[in-house]
C-alpha positions as CSV (number, residue, x, y, z in Angstrom):
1,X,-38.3,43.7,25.6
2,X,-36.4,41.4,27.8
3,X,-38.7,38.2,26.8
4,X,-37.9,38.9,23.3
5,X,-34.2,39.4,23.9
6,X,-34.4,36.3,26.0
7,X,-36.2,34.4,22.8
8,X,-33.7,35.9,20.9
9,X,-30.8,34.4,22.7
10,X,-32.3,31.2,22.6
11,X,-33.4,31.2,18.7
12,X,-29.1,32.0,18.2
13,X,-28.3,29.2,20.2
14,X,-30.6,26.5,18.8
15,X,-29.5,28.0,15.2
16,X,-25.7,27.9,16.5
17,X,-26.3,24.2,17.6
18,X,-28.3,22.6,15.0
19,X,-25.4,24.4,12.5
20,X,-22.7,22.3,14.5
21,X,-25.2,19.0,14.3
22,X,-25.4,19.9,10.2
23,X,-21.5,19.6,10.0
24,X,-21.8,16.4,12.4
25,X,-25.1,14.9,10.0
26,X,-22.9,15.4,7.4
27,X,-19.3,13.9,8.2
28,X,-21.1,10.8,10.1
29,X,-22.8,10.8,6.2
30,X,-20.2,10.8,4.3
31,X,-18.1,8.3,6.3
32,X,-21.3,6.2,7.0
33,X,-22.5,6.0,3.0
34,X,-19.1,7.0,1.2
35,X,-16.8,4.3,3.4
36,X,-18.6,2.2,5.4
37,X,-21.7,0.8,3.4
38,X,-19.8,-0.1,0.2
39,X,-16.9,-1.6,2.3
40,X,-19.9,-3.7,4.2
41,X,-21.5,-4.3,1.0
42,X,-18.9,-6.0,-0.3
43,X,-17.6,-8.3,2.4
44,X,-21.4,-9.4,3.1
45,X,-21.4,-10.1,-0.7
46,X,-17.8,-12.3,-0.3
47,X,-19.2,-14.0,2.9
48,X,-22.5,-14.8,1.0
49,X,-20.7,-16.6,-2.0
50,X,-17.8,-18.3,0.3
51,X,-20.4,-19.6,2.5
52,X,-23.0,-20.7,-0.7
53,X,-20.2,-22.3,-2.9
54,X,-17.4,-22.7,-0.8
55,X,-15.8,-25.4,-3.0
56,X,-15.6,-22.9,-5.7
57,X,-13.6,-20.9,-3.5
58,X,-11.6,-23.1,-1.5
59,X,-10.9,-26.9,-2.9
60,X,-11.2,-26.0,-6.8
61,X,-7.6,-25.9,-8.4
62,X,-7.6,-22.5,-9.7
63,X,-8.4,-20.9,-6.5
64,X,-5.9,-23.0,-4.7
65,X,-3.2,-22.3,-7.1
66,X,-4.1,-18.7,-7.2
67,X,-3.7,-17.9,-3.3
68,X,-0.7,-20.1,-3.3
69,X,0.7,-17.9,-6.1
70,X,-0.8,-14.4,-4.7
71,X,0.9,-15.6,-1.5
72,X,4.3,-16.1,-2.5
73,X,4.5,-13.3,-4.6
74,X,3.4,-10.8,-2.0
75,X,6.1,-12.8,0.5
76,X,8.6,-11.7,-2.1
77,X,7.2,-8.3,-2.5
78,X,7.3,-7.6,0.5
79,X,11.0,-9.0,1.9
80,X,12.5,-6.7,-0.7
81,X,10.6,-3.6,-0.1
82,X,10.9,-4.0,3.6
83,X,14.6,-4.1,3.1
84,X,15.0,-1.8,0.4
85,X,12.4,1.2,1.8
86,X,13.5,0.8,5.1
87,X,16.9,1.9,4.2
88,X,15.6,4.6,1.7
89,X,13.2,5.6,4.4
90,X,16.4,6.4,7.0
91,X,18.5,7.5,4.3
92,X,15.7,10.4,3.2
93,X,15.3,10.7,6.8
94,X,18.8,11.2,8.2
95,X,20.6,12.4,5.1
96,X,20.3,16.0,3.2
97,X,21.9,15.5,-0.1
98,X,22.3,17.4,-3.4
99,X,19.2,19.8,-2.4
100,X,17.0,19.8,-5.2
101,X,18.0,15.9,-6.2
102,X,16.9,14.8,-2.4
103,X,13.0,17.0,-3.3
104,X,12.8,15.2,-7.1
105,X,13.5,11.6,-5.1
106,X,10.8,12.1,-2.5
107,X,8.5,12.9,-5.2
108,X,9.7,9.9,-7.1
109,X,8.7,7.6,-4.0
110,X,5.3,8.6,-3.9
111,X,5.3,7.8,-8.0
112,X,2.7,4.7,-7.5
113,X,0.3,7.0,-5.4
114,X,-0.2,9.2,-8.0
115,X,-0.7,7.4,-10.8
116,X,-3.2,5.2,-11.8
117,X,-2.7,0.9,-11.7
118,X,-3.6,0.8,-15.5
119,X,-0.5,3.2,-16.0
120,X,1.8,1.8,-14.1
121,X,0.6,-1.5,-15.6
122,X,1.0,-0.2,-19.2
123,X,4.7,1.7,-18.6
124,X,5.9,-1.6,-16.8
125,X,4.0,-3.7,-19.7
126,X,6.2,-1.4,-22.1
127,X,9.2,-1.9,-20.2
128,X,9.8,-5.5,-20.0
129,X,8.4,-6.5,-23.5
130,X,10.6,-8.0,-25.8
131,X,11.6,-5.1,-27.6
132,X,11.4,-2.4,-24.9
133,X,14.0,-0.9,-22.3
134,X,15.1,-3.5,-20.0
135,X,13.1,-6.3,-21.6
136,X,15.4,-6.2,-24.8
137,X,18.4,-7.0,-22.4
138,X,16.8,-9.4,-20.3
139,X,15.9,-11.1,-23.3
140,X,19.3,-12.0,-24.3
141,X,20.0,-14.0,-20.9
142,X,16.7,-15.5,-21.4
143,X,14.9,-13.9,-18.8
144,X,11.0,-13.1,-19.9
145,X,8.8,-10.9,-17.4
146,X,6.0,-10.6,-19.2
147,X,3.3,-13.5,-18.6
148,X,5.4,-14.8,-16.3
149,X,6.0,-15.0,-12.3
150,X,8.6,-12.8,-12.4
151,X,5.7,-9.8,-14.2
152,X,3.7,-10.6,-11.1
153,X,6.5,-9.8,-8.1
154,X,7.7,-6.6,-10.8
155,X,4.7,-5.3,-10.8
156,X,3.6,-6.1,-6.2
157,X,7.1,-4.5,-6.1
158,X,6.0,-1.2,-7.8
159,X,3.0,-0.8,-6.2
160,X,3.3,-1.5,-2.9
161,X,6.9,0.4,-2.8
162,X,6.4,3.4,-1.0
163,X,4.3,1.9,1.9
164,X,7.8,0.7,4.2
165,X,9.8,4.2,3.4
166,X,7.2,6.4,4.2
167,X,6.3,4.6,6.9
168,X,10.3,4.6,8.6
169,X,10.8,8.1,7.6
170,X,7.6,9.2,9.1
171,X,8.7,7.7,12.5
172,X,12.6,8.6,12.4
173,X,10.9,12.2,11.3
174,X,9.8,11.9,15.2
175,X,12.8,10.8,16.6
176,X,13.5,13.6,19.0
177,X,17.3,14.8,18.6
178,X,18.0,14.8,22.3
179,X,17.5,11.0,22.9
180,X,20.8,9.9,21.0
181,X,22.5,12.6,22.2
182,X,21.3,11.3,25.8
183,X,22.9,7.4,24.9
184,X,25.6,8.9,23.0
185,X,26.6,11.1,26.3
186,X,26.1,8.1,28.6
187,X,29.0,5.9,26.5
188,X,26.8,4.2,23.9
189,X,28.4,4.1,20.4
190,X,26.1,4.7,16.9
191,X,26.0,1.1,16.5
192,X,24.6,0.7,20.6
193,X,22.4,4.0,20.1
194,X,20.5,2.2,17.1
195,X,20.5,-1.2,18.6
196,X,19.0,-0.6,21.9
197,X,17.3,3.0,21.2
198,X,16.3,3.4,17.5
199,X,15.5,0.3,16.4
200,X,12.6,-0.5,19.2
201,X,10.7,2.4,18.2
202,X,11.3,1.3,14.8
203,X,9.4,-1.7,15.2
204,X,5.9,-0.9,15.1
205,X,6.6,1.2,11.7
206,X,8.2,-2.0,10.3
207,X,5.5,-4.4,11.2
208,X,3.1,-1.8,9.6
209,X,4.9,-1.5,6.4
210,X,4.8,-4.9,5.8
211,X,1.2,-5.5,6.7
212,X,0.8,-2.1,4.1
213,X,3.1,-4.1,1.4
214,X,1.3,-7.6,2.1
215,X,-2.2,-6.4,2.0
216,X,-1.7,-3.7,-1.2
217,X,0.2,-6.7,-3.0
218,X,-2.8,-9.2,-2.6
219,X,-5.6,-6.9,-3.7
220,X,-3.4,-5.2,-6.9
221,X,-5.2,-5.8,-9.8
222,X,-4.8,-3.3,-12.7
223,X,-0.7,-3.3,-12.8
224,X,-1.2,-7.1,-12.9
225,X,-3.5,-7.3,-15.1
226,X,-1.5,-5.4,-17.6
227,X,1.7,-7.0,-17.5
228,X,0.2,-10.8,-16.9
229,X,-3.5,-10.6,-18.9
230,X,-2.4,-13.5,-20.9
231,X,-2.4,-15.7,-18.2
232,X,-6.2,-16.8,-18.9
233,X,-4.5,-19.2,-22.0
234,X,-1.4,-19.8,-19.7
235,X,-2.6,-22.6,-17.4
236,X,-4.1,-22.7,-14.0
237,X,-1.3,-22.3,-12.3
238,X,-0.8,-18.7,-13.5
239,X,-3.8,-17.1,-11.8
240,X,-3.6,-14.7,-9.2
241,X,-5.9,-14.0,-6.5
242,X,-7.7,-10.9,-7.9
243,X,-7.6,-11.9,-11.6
244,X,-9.4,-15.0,-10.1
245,X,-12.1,-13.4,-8.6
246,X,-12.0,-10.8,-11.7
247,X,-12.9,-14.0,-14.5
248,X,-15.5,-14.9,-12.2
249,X,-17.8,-12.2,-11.9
């Protein structure tokens, strides 16, 4: 009786164990197969085709052109969202307005999250034409978005726009209360408090939104490509980095 209790306790144990490794097996799995291999898979391919044609990729006009473009757009993308989320990101932060109005604006923030590129590329698309919201007024100071540079930043803009407030109001979220009221009761005024306390912890949160803004706005391809899919009649110079590599496999 006590040898089978023994081989009892032992059959529970390796079942108990081998249940844990099942739930390891399977997470390594799914982060090995579902994130890692096509991620792999895909650089190796870019690598490969850089390294076989590299002229194709790196001298030829259109591909200059195209990171040049990508590049400043992005730049522009991301100078304004910086500035504008960062503010929005300590203004949802710090400030409890209207109630209900403050929930419906943090759900509008999150607005290119939810939807798909081709969406937001079609309502944009919609927007700026000729005869649509704000495109009907633009047009009458001869402003055009559509095709044009100005489609391209529009639509980094949108996509990349919640990346710098989520990423302040997450931090200032962690702010702890008691370290402004610490500088505040050794002298220091708001303007001192957020100079020499807030703003370094800020920091990191703002070099990451703009990496976030940077890196969405190069690889964006479906809001582009709806507001700017002309630009394969419009001249080299039109291209973006993803549309590029889009035409050419």
């Amino acid at each position: 009786m006590i040898l089978i209790n023994t081989m009892w306790f032992f059959i529970q144990d390796f079942l108990i164990s081998l249940k844990k490794g099942s739930q390891y097996i399977w997470s390594i799995s799914y982060i090995v197969f579902g994130l890692l291999v096509p991620i792999l898979t895909v650089y190796f391919t870019a690598i490969q085709i850089v390294f076989l044609d590299p002229h194709a990729f790196i001298m030829e006009p259109i591909a200059q052109a195209a990171y040049s473009l990508t590049l400043a757009m992005s730049c522009i993308a991301c100078i304004f969202n910086s500035s504008f989320g960062a503010l929005l990101g300590w203004v949802m932060a710090r400030f409890n307005f209207f109630g209900p109005a403050r929930k419906l604006a943090d759900c509008f923030i999150d607005l290119p999250f939810s939807i798909s590129t081709a969406v937001s590329g079609a309502a944009l698309a919609t927007t700026y034409a000729t005869n649509g919201i704000f495109g009907h007024l633009l047009n009458q100071f001869g402003i055009t978005v559509l095709f044009t540079k100005l489609g391209i930043a529009i639509a980094m803009l949108f996509a990349s726009f919640p990346y710098m407030t989520r990423t302040i109001q997450a931090t200032l979220y962690e702010i702890e209360p008691e370290i402004e009221e610490a500088s505040a009761s050794l002298g220091a005024t708001d303007g001192e408090t957020f100079r020499k306390v807030i703003f370094p912890i800020l920091i990191p949160s703002l070099i990451a939104g703009a990496l976030f803004i940077v890196s969405r706005s190069i690889g964006e391809f479906g809001t582009i490509v709806m507001i700017f899919i002309k630009c394969s009649i419009c001249g080299f110079s039109r291209n973006c980095i993803t549309f590029t590599v889009f035409r050419k496999f």
